[in-house]
C-alpha positions as CSV (number, residue, x, y, z in Angstrom):
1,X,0.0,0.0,0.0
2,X,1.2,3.7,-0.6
3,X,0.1,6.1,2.2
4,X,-0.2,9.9,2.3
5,X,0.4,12.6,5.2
6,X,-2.0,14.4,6.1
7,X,0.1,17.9,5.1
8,X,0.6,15.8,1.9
9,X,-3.4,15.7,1.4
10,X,-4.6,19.2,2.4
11,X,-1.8,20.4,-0.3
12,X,-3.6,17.9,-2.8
13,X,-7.0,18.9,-2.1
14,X,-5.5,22.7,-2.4
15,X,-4.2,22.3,-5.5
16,X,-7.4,20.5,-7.0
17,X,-9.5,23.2,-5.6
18,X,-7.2,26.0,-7.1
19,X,-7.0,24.6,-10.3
20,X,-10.3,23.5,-11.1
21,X,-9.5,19.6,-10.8
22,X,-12.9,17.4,-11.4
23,X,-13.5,15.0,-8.3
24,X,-12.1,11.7,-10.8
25,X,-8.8,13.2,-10.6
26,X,-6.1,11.0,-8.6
27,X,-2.5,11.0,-8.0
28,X,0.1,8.9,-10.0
29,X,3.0,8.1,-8.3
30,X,5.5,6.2,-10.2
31,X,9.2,5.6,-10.2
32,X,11.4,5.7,-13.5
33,X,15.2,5.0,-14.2
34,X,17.7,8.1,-13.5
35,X,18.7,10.5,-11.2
36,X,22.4,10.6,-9.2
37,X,20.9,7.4,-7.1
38,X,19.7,5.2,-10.0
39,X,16.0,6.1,-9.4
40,X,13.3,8.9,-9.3
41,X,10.1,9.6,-8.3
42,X,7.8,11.0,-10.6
43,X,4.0,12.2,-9.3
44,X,1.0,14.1,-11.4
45,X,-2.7,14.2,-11.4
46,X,-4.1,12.4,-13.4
47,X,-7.8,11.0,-14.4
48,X,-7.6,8.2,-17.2
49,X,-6.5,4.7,-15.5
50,X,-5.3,2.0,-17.0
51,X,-5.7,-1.4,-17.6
52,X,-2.9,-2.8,-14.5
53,X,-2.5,0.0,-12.5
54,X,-2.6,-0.5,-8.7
55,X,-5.0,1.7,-6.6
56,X,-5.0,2.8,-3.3
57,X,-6.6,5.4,-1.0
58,X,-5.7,6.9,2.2
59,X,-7.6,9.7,4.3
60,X,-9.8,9.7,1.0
61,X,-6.6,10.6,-1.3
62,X,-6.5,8.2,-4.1
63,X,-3.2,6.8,-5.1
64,X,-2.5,5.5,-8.1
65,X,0.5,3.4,-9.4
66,X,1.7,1.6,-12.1
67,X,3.0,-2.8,-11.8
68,X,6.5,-2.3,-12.5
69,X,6.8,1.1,-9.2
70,X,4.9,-0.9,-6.6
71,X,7.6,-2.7,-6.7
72,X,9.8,0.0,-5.5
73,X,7.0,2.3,-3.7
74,X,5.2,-0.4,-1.3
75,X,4.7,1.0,2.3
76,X,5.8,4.7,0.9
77,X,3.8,7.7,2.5
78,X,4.1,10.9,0.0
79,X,4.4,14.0,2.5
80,X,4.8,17.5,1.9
81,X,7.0,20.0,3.4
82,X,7.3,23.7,3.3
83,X,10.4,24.0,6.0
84,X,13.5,26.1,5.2
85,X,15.5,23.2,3.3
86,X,12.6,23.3,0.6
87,X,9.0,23.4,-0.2
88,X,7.1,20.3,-1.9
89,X,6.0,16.6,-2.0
90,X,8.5,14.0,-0.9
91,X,8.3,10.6,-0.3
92,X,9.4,8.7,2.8
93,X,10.4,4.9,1.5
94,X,11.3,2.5,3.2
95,X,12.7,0.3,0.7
96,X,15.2,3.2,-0.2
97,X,18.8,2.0,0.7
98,X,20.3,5.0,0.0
99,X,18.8,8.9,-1.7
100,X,20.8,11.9,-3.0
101,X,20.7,15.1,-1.3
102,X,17.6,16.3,-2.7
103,X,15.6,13.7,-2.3
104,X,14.5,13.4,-5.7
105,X,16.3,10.1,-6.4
106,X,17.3,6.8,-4.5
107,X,18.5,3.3,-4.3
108,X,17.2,-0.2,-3.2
């Protein structure tokens, strides 16, 4: 399962509000090859699934997620953060070995 914060969901339910997002909107997570730790996170809203994606929801957020990211993403909580070292969504794996600085990227 993928799990979200609750700062992470009043920031998703902000943004859907301010940019006119229709109530079948979700959010993709996903992870994809790159980054200075072999692997990055990629999230959007989204409203078209397809045929083997996974799908969760948590404090009425739905996640979404593709087969070949559960992989990497299972028991992941997306948070969001607006502290003095940045402001945005990040996500707190627990199947990451090791992540770069930024915390855009990571390693199993």
């Amino acid at each position: 399962m993928i799990f979200i914060s609750e700062k992470a969901k009043e920031r998703v339910e902000k943004i859907w509000k301010d940019d006119h997002l229709s109530p079948d909107h979700f959010v993709r997570v996903s992870v994809t090859s790159g980054g200075c730790s072999g692997l990055s996170y990629d999230m959007k809203f989204d409203n078209e699934l397809t045929k083997n994606d996974e799908v969760f929801e948590d404090k009425g957020i739905k996640l979404v997620v593709d087969p070949k990211s559960i992989l990497y993403l299972l028991g992941t909580e997306l948070d969001f953060s607006e502290g003095l070292n940045g402001k945005g969504f990040y996500f707190n794996n627990p199947n990451a070995s090791r992540t770069c600085s930024c915390g855009e990227s990571f390693s199993l």
